[in-house]
C-alpha positions as CSV (number, residue, x, y, z in Angstrom):
1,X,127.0,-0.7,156.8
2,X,124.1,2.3,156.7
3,X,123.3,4.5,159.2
4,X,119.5,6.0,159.0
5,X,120.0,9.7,158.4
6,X,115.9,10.4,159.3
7,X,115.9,8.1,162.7
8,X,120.1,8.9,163.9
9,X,121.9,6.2,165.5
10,X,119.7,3.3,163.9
11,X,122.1,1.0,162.5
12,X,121.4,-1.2,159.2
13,X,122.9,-3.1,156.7
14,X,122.3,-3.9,153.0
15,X,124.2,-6.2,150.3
16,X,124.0,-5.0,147.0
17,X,124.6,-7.7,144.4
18,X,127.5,-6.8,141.6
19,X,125.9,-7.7,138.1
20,X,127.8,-10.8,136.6
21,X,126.2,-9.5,133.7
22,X,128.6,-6.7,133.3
23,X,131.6,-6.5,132.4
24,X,134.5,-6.8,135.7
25,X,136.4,-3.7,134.6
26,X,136.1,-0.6,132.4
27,X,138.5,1.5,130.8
28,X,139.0,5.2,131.7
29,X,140.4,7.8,129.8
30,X,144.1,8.9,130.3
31,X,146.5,10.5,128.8
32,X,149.3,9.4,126.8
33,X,150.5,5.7,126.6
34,X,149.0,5.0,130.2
35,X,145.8,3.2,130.6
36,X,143.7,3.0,133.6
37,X,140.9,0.7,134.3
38,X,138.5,0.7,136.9
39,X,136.5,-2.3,138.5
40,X,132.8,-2.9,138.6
41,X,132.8,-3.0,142.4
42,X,134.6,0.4,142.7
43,X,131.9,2.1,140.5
44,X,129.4,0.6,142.5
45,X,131.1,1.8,145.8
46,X,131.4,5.2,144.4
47,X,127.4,5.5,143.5
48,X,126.2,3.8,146.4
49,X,125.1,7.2,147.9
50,X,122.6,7.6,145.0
51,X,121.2,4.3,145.7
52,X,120.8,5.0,149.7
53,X,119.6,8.6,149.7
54,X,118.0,8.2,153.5
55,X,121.2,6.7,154.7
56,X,124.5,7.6,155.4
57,X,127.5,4.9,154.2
58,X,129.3,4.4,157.1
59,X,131.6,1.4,155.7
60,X,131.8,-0.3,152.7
61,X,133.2,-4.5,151.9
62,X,133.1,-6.0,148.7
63,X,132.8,-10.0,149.9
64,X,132.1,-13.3,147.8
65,X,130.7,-16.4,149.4
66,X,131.5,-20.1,148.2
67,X,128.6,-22.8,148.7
68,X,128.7,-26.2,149.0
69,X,128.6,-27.7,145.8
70,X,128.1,-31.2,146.6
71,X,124.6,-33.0,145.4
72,X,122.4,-35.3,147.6
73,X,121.4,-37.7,145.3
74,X,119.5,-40.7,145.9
75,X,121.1,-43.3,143.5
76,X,118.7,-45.6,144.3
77,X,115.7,-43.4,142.5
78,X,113.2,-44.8,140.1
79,X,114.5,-42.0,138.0
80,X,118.4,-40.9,138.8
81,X,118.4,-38.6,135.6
82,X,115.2,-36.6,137.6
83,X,116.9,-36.8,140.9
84,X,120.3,-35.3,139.6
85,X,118.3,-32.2,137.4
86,X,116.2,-31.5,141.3
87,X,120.1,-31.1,143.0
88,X,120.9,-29.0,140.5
89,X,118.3,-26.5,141.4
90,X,119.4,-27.0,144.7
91,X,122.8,-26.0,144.5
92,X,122.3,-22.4,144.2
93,X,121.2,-22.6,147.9
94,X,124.0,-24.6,149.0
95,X,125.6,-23.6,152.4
96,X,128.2,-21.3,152.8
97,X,131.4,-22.8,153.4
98,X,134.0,-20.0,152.8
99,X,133.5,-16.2,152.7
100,X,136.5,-14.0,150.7
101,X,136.4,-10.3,152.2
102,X,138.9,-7.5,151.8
103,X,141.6,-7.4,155.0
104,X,140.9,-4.8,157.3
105,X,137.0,-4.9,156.6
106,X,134.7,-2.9,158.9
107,X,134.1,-4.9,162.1
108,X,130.6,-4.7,162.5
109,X,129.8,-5.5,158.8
110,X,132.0,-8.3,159.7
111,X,130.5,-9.8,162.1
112,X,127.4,-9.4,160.7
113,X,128.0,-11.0,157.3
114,X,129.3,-14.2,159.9
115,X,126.0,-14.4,161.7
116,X,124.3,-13.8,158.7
117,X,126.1,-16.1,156.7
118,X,126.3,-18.9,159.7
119,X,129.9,-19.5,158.8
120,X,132.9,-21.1,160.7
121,X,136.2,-18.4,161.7
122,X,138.1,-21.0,159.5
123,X,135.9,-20.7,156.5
124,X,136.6,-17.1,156.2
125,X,139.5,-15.8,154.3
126,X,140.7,-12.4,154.3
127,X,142.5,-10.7,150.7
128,X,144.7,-8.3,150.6
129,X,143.4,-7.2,146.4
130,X,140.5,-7.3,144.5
131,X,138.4,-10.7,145.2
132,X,138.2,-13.2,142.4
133,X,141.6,-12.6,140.6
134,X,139.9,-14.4,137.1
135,X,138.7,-11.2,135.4
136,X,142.9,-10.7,135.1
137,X,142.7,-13.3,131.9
138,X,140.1,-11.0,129.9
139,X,143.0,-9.0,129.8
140,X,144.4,-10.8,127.0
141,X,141.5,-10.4,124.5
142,X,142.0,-6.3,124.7
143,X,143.5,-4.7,121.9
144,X,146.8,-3.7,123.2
145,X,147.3,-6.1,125.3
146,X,149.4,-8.7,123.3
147,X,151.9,-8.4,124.9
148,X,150.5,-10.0,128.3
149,X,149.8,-13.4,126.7
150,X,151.9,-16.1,125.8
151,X,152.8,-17.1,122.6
152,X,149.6,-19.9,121.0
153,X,151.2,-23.6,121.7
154,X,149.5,-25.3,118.1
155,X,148.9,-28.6,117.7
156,X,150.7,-30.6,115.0
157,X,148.5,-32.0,112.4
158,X,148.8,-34.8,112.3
159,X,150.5,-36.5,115.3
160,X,154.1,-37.9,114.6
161,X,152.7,-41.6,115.0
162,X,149.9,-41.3,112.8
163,X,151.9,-39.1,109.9
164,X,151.4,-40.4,106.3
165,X,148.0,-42.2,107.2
166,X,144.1,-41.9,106.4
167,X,143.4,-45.4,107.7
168,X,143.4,-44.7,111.2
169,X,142.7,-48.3,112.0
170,X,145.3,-49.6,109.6
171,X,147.9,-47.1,111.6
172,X,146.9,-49.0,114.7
173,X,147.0,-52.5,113.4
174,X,151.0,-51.9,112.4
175,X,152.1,-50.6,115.6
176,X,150.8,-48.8,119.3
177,X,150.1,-45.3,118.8
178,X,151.0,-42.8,121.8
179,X,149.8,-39.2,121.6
180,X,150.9,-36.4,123.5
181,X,148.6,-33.2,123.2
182,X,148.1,-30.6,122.9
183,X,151.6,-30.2,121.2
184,X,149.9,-33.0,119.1
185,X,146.3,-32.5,118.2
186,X,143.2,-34.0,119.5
187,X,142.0,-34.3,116.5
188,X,143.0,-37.9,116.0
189,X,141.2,-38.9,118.9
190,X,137.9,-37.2,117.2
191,X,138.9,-39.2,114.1
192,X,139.3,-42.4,115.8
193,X,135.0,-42.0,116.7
194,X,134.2,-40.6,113.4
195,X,135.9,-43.2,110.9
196,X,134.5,-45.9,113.3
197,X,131.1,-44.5,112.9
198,X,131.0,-44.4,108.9
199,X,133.3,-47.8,108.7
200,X,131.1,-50.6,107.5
201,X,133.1,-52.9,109.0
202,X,132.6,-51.3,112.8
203,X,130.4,-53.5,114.6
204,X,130.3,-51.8,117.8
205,X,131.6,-48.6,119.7
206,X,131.9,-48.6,123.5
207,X,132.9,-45.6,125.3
208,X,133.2,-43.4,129.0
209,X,132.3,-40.1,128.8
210,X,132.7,-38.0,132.4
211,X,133.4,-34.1,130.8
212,X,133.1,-33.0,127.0
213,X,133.0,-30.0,125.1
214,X,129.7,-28.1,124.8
215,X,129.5,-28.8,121.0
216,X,131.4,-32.3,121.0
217,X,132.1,-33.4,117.6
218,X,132.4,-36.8,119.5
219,X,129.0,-37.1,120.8
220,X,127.9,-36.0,117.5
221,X,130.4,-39.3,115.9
222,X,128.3,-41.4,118.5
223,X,125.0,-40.2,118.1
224,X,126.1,-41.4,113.9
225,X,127.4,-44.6,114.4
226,X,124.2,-45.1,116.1
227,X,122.2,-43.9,112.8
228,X,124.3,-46.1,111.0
229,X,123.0,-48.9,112.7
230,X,126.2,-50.1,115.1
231,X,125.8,-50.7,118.5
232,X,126.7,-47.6,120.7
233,X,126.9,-47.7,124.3
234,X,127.6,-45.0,126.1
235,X,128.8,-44.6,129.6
236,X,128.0,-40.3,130.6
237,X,129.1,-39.6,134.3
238,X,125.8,-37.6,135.4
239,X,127.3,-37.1,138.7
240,X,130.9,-35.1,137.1
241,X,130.9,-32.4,139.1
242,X,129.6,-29.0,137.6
243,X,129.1,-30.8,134.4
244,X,125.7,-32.9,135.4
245,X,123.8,-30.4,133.3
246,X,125.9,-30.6,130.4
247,X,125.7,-34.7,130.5
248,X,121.9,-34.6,131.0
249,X,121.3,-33.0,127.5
250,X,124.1,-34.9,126.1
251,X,122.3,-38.2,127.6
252,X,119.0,-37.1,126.2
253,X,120.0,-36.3,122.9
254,X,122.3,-40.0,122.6
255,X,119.2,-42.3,124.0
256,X,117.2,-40.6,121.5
257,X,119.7,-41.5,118.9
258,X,119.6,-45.2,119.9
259,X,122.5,-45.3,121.7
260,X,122.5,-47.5,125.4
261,X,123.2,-44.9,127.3
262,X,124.4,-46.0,131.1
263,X,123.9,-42.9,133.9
264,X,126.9,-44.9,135.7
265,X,127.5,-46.8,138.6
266,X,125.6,-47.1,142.5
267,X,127.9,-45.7,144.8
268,X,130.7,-44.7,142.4
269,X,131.9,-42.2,139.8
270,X,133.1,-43.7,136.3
271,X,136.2,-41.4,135.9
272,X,138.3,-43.5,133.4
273,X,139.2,-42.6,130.1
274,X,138.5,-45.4,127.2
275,X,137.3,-46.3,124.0
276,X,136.1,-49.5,122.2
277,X,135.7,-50.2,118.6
278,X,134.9,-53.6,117.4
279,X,135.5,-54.2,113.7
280,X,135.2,-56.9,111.9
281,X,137.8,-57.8,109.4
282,X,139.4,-60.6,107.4
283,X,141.4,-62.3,110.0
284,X,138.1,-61.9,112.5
285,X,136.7,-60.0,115.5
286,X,139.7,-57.4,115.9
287,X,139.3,-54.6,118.8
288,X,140.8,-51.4,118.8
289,X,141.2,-49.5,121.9
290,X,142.1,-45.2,122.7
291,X,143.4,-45.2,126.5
292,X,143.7,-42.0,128.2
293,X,144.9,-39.7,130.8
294,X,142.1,-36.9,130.3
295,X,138.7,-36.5,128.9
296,X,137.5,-36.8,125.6
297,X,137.1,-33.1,125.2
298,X,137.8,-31.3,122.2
299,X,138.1,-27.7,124.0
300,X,140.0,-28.6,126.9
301,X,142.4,-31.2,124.9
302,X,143.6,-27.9,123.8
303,X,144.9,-26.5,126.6
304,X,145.5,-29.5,129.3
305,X,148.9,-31.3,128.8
306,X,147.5,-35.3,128.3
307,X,148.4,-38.5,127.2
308,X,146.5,-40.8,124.8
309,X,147.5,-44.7,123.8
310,X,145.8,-46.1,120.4
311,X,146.1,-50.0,120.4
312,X,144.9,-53.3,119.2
313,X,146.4,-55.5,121.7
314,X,144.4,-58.4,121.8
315,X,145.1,-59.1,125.7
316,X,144.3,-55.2,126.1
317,X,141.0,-55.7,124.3
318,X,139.7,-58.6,126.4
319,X,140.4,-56.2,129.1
320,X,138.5,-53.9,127.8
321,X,135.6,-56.1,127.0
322,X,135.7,-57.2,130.6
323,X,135.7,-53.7,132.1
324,X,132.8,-52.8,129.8
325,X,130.7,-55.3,131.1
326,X,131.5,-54.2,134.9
327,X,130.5,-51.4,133.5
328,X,127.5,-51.4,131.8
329,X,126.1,-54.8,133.6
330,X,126.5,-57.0,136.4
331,X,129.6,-58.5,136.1
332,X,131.6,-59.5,138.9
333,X,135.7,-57.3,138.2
334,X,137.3,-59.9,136.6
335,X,141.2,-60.6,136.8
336,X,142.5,-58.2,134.2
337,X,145.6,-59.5,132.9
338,X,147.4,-55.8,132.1
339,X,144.4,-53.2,133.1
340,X,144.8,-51.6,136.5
341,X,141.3,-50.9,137.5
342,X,139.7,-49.3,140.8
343,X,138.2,-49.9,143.0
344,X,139.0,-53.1,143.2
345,X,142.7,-53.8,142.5
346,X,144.5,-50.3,141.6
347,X,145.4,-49.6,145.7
348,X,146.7,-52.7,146.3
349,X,148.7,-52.4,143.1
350,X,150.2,-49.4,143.5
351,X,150.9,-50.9,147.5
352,X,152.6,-53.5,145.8
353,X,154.8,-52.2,143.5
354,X,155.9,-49.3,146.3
355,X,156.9,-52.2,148.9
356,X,158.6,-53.8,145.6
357,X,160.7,-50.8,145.1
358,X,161.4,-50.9,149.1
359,X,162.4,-54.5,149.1
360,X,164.6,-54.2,145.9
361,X,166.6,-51.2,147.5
362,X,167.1,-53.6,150.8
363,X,168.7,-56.2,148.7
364,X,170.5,-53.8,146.7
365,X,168.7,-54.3,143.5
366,X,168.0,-51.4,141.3
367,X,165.4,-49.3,142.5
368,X,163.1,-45.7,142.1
369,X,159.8,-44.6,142.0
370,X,159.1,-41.6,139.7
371,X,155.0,-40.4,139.0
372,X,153.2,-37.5,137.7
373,X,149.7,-37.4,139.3
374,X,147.6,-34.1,139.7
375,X,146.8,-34.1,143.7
376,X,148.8,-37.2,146.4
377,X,146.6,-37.2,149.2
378,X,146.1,-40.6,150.3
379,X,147.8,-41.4,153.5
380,X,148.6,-45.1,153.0
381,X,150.5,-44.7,150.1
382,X,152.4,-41.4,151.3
383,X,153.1,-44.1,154.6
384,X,154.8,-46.8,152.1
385,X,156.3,-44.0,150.2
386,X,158.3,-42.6,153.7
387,X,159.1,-46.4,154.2
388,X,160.5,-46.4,151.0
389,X,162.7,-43.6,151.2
390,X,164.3,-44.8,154.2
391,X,165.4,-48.0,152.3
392,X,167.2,-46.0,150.2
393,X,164.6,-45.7,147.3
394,X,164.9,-42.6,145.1
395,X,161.2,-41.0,144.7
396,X,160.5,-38.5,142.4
397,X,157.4,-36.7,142.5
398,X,155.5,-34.2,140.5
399,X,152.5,-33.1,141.8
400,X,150.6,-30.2,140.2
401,X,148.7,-29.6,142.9
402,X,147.9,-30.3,146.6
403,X,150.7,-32.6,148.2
404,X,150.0,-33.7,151.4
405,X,153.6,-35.8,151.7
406,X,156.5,-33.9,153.0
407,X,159.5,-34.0,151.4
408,X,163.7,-33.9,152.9
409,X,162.7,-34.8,156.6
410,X,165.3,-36.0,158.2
411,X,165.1,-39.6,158.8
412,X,161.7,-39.9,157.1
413,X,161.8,-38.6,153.6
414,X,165.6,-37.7,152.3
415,X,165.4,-39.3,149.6
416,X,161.8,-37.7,148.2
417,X,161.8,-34.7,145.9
418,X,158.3,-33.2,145.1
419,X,158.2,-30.9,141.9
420,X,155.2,-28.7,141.0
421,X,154.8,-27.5,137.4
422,X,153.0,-24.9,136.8
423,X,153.1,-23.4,133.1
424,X,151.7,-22.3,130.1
425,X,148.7,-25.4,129.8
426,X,147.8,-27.6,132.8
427,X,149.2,-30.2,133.4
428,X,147.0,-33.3,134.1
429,X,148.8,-36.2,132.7
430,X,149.2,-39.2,135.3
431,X,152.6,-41.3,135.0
432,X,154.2,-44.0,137.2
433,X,157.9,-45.4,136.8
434,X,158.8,-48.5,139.0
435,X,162.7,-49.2,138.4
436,X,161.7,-53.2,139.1
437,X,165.5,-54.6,140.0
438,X,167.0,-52.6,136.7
439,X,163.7,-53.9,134.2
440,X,161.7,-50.4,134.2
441,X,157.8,-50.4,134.1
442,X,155.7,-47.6,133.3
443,X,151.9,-47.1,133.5
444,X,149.5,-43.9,132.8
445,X,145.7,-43.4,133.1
446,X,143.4,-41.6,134.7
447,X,144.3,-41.7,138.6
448,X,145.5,-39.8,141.1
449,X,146.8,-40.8,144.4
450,X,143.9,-39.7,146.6
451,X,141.4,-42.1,148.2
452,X,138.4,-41.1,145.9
453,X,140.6,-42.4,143.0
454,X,141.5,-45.4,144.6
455,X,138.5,-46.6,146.6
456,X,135.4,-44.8,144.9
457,X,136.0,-44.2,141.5
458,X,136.3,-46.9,138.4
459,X,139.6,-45.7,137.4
460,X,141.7,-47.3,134.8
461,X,145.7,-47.4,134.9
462,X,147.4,-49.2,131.6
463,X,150.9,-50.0,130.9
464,X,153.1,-48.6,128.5
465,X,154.6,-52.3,126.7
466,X,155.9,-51.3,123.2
467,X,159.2,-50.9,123.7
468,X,159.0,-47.6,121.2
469,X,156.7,-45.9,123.0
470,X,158.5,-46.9,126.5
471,X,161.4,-45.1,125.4
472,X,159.3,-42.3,125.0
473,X,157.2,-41.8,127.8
474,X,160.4,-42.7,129.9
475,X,161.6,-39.2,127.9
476,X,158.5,-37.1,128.6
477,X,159.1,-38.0,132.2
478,X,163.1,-37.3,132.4
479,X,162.2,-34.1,130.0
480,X,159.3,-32.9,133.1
481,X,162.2,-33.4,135.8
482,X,164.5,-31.3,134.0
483,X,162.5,-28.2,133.9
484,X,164.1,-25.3,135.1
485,X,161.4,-22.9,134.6
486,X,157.9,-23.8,135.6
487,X,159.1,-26.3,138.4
488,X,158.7,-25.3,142.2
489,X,160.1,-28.0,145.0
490,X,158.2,-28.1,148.1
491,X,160.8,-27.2,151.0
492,X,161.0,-29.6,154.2
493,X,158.6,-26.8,155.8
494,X,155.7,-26.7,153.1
495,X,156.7,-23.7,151.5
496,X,158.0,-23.6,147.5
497,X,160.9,-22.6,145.9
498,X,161.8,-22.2,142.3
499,X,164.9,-23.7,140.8
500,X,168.4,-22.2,141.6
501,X,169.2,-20.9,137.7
502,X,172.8,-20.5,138.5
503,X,174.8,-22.6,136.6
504,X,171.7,-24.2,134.8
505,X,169.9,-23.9,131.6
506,X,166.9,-22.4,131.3
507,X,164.3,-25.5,130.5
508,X,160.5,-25.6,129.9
509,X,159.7,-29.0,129.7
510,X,155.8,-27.0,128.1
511,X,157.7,-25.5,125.4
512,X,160.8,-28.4,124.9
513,X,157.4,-30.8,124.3
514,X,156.1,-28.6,122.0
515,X,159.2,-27.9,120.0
516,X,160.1,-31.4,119.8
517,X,156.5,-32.1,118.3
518,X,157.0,-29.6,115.7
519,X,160.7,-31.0,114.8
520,X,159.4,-34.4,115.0
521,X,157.0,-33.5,112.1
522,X,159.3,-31.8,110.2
523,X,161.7,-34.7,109.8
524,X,158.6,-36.9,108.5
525,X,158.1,-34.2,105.9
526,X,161.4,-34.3,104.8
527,X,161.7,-37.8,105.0
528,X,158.4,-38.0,102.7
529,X,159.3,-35.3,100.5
530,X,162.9,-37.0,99.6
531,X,161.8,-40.7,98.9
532,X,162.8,-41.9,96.0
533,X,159.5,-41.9,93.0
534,X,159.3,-45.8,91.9
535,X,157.5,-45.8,88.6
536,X,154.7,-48.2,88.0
537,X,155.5,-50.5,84.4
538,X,152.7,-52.0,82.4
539,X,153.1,-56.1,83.5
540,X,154.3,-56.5,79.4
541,X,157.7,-54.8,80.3
């Protein structure tokens, strides 16, 4: 807020725009071991004089707005590829839907930046520090500052499941493959697509794309296997949000390639997480699939807690062929006889198997619900989960991130306990346990409980069914509950509390993963190392 030093009185104000071209902080000098650092803003406050000569400063606000993101998109368009890259220009002019300003911010250039803005009382929040906390993480690339950061989680290479193979596809032929990263690397997910596109014996390669790295080695495997002369259909979500741009040049550059590159569906985001590889082999047609919880992205594999299943399930792979034609054609949703897919089956699934639990607790049966989802949102199934509850079922819930189901109320939700972790990497795995009368069953994939995964997404839920990798996802569950570190449970009023440590170990289920991966390998070193040396005789011996 200015106030006209020539003409007295006449009020004005002016927004100066901080530089994201500059760095957020600089360092000062000091003495001794301290170090100061000051922020762009403040050095911009402090020379705003300069800039206004004519006008006295009469208050000052640092204040960031948020627009609305969302694109209007007609999917019907001639050209939906055109329509998406107009939005995008667009987006930079979205409306304001929340403003951030400091607490205690000059009144007038309050109200002004409201009528200016034309933004709601509830879209306004006010901070108590510096706006936009994220310039805190360049802190950890500053000499000196080792300290502040956590110690690297690396990837074992390979993954315990595929250790002592080059044959990736002979790997999956002898048993299911589950990978858990990033304690175990991506990498054999990258391998999967780039032995498929050199193998001569790869006839096809189907595959879902909604976020990937800026310099995917994937895409690059695809855009191969095309060269080589295999069919390559893509599926690239152009509608992801904040990564259209990204999947417009990948798009391009895969249809020029030769790939069949499909934008996705009318109506409906393509969110799950799958691959196809047809091979042909001795035996016949085989198909090998890579099921996921997350995207097939390289950068973020490294730092987002996931789960992968490698398989050649023939039942699985008819499923797969099925939802690929949904997919990519007009195919009516078939009857999938393991895949869970929405929007047309995965709510009244998950319905199901919720009253299931209910109506196994009423006759006494064994009986629990226990999932790991990202967001749980939808009302229905928070409804079923209360009714549950009150029969007696024991839910288990942890939710990363919004939870709009209210655990310990009296008479409603006892028997509910809703975990956050919040660590080290993110967690974005989705899991679901169903005790089913003592004969467990356990499913990940790519949904959360919200309505936008269930009813306007094509999400994909699989089930875990070899019994080996069962036992083991039933561990990475029990190891997630027993956290005593990163876990927060949401109190019967909203708020969180971390665990109690007294008389408890301390437990990172981040760190216990990790560890375990790095053991795990170990053992299959040693185990390698010690085996005894048969030597091969000449047949005349």
């Amino acid at each position: 807020r200015l106030s006209s030093k020539e003409n007295k009185g006449e009020k004005c104000f002016a927004v100066v725009q901080v530089p994201s071209i500059l760095p957020r902080f600089t360092e000062l000098p000091a003495d001794g071991d301290t170090r100061c650092f000051i922020l762009l803003e403040d050095i911009i406050t402090d020379y705003l004089e300069e800039l206004f000569e004519l006008h006295e400063i009469k208050a000052v606000c640092p204040f960031r707005i948020t627009r609305n993101s969302d694109l209007t998109i007609d999917e019907e368009a001639d050209d939906f590829m055109y329509e998406i890259e107009k939005s995008i220009k667009r987006r930079k002019r979205g409306r304001p839907v929340r403003l951030e300003l400091l607490q205690h911010t000059d009144e007038d250039t309050r109200k002004f930046l409201i009528k200016a803005l034309n933004i709601n009382e509830n879209g306004i929040y006010e901070v108590q520090g510096p706006i936009d906390l994220t310039f805190f993480s360049k802190f950890a690339n500053i000499p000196g500052c080792e300290k502040l950061c956590f110690a690297p989680i690396r990837p074992t290479t390979p993954p315990g499941d595929f250790f002592g193979y080059t044959d990736i596809f002979r790997a999956i032929r002898e048993g299911d493959r589950l990978v858990h990263h990033p304690y175990e690397t991506f990498d054999c997910v990258v391998q999967f697509i780039a032995q498929a596109a050199e193998d001569e014996n790869v006839l096809a390669i189907k595959q879902t794309l909604y976020r990937v790295s800026g310099n995917s080695p994937i895409i690059a495997s695809l855009i191969k296997a095309a060269e080589n002369g295999k069919q390559v259909t893509v599926l690239v979500e152009l509608k992801a949000r904040f990564d259209e741009e990204n999947n417009i040049n990948w798009a391009k550059k895969l249809e020029k390639a030769g790939c069949h590159v499909i934008y996705g569906l009318t109506g409906l985001k393509t969110h799950c997480k799958i691959a196809l590889v047809v091979r042909r082999e001795e035996d016949g047609i085989r198909r090998y699939l890579h099921l996921g919880t997350g995207n097939y992205n390289d950068s973020t594999a490294k730092i987002y807690t996931d789960l992968g299943l490698f398989t050649c399930n023939e039942q699985f792979g008819a499923d797969a062929s099925s939802l690929f034609n949904v997919i990519t054609g007009y195919s009516r949703p078939p009857e999938y006889k393991h895949f869970i897919v929405a929007p047309h089956g995965m709510r009244s699934f998950f319905e199901y198997m919720i009253r299931q639990e209910t109506e196994n607790a009423k006759k006494g049966l064994p009986s629990g619900i226990t999932v790991k989802v990202n967001s749980l949102v939808d009302p229905k199934i928070i409804e079923l989960l209360y009714e549950a509850s009150k029969a007696g079922v024991r839910v288990q819930l942890i939710v990363r991130g919004i939870c709009c189901l209210i655990p310990g109320i009296e008479g409603v939700s006892e028997n509910i306990t809703v975990m956050s972790i919040v660590g080290q990497l993110l967690e974005h795995s989705r899991i679901f346990r169903f005790e089913n009368a003592g004969n467990p069953r356990i499913y990940m994939g790519s949904a959360d409980w919200m309505p936008r995964n269930l009813d306007r997404r094509v999400e994909l839920v699989f089930p875990i069914e070899d019994e080996t990798q069962k036992a083991r996802a039933f561990g990475i569950l029990d190891t997630m509950l027993s956290d005593t570190t990163n876990a927060r449970f949401m109190q019967s009023d909203t708020s969180y509390e971390h665990v109690d440590l007294r008389g408890k170990k301390k437990i990172s289920s981040q760190l216990t993963f990790y560890h375990e991966a790095q053991a795990r390998l170990k053992e299959l070193q040693s185990i390698e190392k010690d085996s005894v040396l048969i030597p091969i005789h000449s047949a005349e011996e």
